[in-house]
C-alpha positions in Angstrom: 126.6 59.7 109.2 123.4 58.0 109.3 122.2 60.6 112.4 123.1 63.4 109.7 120.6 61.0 107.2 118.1 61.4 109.6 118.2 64.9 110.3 118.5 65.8 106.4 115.2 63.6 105.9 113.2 65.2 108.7 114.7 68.7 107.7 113.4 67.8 103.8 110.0 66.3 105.0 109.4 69.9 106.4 110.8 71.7 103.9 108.0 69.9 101.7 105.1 70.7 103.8 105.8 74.0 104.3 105.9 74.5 100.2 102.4 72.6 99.7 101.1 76.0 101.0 103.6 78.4 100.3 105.1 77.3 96.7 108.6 78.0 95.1 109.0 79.4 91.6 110.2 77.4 88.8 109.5 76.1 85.4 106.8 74.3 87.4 106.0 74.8 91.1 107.9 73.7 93.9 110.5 72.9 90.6 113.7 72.8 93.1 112.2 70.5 95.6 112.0 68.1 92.9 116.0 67.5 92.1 118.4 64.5 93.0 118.1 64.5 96.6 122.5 64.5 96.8 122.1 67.4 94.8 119.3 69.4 97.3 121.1 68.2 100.3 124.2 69.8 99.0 122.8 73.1 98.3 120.7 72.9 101.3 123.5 72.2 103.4 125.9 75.3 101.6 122.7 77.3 102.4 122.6 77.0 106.1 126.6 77.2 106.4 127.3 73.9 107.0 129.9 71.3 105.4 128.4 69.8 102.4 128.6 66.3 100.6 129.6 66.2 97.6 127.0 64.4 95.3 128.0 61.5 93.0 126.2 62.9 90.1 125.9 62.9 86.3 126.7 66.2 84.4 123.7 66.3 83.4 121.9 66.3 86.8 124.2 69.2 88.1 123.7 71.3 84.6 119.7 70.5 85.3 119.8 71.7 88.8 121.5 75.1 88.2 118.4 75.4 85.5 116.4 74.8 89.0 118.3 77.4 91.3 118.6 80.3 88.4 115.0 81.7 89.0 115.8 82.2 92.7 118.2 84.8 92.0 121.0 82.8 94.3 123.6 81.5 91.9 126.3 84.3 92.9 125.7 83.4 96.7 126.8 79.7 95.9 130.0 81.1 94.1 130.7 83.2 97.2 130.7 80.2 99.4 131.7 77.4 97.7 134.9 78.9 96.6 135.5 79.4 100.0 135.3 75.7 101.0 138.4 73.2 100.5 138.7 72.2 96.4 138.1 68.7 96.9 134.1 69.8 97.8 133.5 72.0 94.3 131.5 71.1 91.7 132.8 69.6 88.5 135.0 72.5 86.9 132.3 73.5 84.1 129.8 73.7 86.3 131.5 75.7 89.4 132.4 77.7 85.8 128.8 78.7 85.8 128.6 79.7 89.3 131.5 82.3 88.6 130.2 83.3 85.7 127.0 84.4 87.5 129.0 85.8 90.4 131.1 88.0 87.7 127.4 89.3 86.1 125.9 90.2 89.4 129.2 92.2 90.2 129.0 93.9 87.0 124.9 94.7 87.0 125.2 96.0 90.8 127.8 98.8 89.6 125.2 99.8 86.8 122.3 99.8 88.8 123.8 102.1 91.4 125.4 104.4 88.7 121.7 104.6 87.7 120.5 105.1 90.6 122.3 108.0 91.5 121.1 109.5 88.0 117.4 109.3 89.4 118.6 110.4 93.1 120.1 113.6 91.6 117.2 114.3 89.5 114.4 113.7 92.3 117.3 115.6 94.9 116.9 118.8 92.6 113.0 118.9 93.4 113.2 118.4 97.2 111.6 114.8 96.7 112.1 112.2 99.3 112.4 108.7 98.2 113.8 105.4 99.8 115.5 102.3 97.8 113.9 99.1 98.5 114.8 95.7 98.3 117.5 94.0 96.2 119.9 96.8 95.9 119.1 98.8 99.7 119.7 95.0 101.3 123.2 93.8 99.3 124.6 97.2 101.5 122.6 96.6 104.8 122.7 92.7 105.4 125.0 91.1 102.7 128.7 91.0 102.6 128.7 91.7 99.2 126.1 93.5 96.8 126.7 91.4 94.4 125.6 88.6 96.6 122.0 90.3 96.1 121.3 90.4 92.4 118.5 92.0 91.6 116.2 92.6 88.1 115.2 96.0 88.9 115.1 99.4 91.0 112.4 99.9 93.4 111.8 102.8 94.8 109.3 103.9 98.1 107.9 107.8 97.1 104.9 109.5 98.5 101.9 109.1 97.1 101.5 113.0 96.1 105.4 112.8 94.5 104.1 110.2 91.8 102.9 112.6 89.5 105.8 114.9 89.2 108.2 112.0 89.3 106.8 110.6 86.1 107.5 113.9 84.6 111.5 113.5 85.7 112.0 109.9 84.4 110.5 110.8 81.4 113.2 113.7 81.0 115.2 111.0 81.6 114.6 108.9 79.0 112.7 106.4 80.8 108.9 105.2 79.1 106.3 104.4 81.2 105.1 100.8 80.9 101.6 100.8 82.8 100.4 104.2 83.9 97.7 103.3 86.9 98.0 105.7 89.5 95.1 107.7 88.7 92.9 104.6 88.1 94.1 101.7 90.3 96.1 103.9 93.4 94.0 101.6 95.8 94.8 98.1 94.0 98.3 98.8 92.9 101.4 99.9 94.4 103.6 100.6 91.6 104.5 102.1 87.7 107.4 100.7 86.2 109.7 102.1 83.8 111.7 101.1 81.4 114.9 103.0 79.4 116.4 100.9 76.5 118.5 97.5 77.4 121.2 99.1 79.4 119.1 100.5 82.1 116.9 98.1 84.1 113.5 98.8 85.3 112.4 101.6 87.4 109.4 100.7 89.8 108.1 103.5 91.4 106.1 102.5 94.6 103.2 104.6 96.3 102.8 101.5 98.8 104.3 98.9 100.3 101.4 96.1 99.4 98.3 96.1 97.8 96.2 93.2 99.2 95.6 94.2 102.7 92.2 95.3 103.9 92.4 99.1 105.0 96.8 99.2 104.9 96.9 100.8 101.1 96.3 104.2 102.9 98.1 104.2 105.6 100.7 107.1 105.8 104.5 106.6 105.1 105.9 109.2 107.1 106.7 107.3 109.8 109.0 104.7 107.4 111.0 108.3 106.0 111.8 109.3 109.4 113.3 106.3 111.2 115.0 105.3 107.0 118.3 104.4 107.1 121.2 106.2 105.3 123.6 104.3 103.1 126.6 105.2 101.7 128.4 103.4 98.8 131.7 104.1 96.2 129.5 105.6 93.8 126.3 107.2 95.4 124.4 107.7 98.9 120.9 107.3 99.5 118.5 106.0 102.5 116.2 102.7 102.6 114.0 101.3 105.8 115.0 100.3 108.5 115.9 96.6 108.8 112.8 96.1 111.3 110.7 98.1 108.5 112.7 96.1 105.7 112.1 92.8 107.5 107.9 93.8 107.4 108.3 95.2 103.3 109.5 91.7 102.3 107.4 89.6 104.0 104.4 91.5 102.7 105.6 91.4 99.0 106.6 88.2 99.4 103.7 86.7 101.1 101.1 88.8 100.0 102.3 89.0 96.1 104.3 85.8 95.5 102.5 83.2 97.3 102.6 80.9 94.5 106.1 81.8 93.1 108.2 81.9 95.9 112.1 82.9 95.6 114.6 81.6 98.4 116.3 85.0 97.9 113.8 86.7 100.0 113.9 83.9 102.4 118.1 85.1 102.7 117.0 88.5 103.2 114.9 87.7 105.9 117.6 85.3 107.8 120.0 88.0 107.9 117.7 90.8 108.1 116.2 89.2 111.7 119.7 88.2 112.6 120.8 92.0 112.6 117.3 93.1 114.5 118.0 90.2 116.9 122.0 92.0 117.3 120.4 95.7 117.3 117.6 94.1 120.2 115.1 95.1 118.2 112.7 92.3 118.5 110.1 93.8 120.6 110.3 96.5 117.7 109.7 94.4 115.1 106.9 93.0 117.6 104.9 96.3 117.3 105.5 97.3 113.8 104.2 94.4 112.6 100.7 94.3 114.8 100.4 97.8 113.6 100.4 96.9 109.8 98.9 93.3 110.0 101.8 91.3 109.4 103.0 88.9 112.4 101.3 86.4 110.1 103.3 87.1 107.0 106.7 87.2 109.4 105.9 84.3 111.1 105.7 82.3 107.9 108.6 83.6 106.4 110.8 83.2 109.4 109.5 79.3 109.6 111.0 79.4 105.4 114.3 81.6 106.4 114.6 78.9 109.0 114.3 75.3 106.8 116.5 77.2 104.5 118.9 79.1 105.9 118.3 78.6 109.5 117.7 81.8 112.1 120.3 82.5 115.5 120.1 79.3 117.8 119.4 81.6 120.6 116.1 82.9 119.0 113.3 80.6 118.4 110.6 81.5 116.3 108.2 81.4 118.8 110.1 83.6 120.7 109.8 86.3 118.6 106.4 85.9 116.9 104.7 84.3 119.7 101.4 81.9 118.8 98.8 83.9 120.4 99.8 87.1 118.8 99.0 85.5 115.5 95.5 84.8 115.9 94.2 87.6 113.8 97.6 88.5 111.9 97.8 85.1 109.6 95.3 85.9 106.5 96.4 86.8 103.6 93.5 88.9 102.7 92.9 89.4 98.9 89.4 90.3 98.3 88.7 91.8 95.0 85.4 92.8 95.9 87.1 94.8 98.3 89.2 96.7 95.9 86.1 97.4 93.7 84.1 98.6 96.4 86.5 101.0 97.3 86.5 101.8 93.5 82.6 102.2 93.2 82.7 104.3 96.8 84.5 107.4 94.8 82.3 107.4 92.0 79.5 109.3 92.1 76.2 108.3 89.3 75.0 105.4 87.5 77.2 105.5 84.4 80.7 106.4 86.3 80.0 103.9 88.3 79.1 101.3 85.1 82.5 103.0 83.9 84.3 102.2 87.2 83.4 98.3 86.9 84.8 98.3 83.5 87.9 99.8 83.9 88.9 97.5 86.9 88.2 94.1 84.9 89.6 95.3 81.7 91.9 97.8 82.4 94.1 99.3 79.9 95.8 97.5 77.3 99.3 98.6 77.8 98.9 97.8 81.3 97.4 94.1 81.1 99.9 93.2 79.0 103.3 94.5 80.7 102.0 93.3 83.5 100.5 90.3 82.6 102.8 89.5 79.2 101.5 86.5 77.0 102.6 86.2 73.4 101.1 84.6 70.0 97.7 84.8 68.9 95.0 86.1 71.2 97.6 88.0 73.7 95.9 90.4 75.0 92.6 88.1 75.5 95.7 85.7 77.2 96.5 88.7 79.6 93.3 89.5 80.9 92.7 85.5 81.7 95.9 85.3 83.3 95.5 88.2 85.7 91.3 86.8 86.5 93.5 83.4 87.3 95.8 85.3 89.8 92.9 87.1 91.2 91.2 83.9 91.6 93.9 82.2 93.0 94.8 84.9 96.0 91.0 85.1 96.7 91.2 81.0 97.0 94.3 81.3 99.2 93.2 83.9 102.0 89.9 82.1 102.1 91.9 78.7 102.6 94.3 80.6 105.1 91.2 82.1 106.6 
């Protein structure tokens, strides 16, 4: 017992210095690192598929730590594996309530999202346009035992950058609205419009890009990603998402590169079981060169060193193994310059006053846009908005130059 201590505190005392650079989402940051330590052991341990302890706690401490998990999109996952271990290590019954509860919702919303899904497939099938489902939905089919055991809030969806256009024209036959139209102004410092279709659809995002805040990889063609995508088939519809080499790369980026300060230990799942399937399909030496090619050993590295405090990676593969150090030299910045992005802005533009036009347009974009993507309510909202996306720009700049 007390070796199993020992190991739990040093396992914890890393866990906490990886998170003073790379912070977990929360009512405040690094929120989950912060409950009873029986309680984060206990997870922690269910995480990693080990035997837990189970914690001599108040109600109120395990109703206040589910309040801590639900942002990270895992409370289904829990369900799935603690009902599988012996009674006598469950939660109190209202609480393992809670975890079926959200179990039962995730089964329900992945059965909706892929009958809407296959809406949009057929629509975009009947115009010849290729398109590739990312994230939550592609990986509960490719990684996970169950869908369900992947919630996710909305679709994504990889398209071509000349296919944005005409796409917006389908979803809105649809009946989708467009929340923040951008292509034509920010192509080159966003990767995405969402849309939205009343409250029994979710959100539609429809990507150009598979990140935004790496110097020079915005334009770099997506062919190669459609012809090596991988075909899945389900009860209900058939589509085709990356590669899990190419999905492994896609969520360290947006992870890493968008969510540096907001974390989710979701991702950190999909990236244990995404490597653990490249490592069975010896693809290493693949993932190896994709990921020079697009600037991201960095970004993988890190995450694999998160997937590994949380979940844990094959014993057989060390990190180092398959990122070694020296290939990370000049792959480890997050590199968010936004006098990048407004150079390239100012390089298309060709006079004094588009130029003065230009300038304006990237720090106070559109209204509609600001807002849905940076919502703030009460007095002063949109003026909140605009602060709060200066703040996030600020805050990546700070970040690649302390990483730098």
């Amino acid at each position: 017992m007390e070796n199993s201590i020992e190991r739990f505190d040093l396992l914890f005392q890393r866990g906490l210095e990886l998170h003073k650079r790379i912070q977990l989402c929360g009512a405040y940051r690094n929120e989950l690192l912060n409950i009873p330590i029986q309680l984060f052991n206990y997870f922690h341990t269910i995480l990693r598929n080990e035997l837990p302890i189970l914690p001599k706690v108040s109600q109120n401490e395990w109703q206040n730590s589910i309040k801590s998990l639900k942002p990270h999109w895992i409370l289904p996952y829990f369900y799935w594996k603690i009902s599988r271990l012996p009674c006598h290590l469950h939660p109190p019954t209202l609480i393992f309530s809670k975890f079926r509860k959200a179990y039962l919702w995730s089964c329900s919303r992945s059965l909706q999202m892929e009958h809407q899904l296959q809406e949009i497939l057929s629509a975009f099938s009947r115009k010849n346009i290729p398109v590739l489902v990312l994230k939550g939905p592609a990986l509960g089919r490719i990684v996970y035992e169950n869908p369900a055991l992947r919630p996710s809030s909305d679709l994504d969806l990889l398209v071509k950058p000349n296919d944005v256009i005409e796409i917006r024209s389908l979803l809105i036959n649809l009946g989708y609205k467009l929340q923040n139209k951008c292509f034509e102004t920010f192509q080159y410092s966003q990767c995405e419009e969402v849309y939205n279709r009343g409250k029994h659809y979710r959100s539609v995002e429809i990507h150009w890009a598979l990140c935004t805040n790496l110097k020079g990889l915005h334009e770099k063609d997506l062919s190669p990603f459609f012809s090596r995508a991988l075909s899945v088939s389900t009860e209900t519809t058939e589509f085709w998402t990356l590669d899990p080499v190419d999905s492994l790369i896609q969520v360290a980026l947006h992870a890493l590169e968008h969510h540096p300060f907001d974390m989710r230990i979701n991702w950190c799942m999909d990236v244990s079981f995404l490597i653990q399937r490249i490592i069975l399909d010896y693809s290493v030496p693949t993932l190896l060169k994709r990921s020079k090619e697009w600037k991201a050993l960095g970004a993988i590295k890190d995450m694999l060193q998160l997937s590994n405090f949380w979940i844990g990676i094959p014993k057989k593969k060390q990190i180092n193994e398959i990122i070694p150090d020296e290939d990370t030299k000049h792959h480890s910045i997050v590199s968010f310059d936004p006098f990048y992005r407004i150079n390239m802005y100012l390089a298309k533009c060709s006079g004094l006053r588009q130029t003065l036009s230009m300038i304006v347009r990237v720090i106070f974009p559109d209204a509609d846009y600001v807002q849905s993507t940076y919502p703030a309510s009460g007095q002063f909202g949109l003026i909140k908005s605009h602060l709060l996306r200066w703040r996030n720009w600020i805050g990546f700049y700070l970040l690649s130059k302390n990483r730098s």
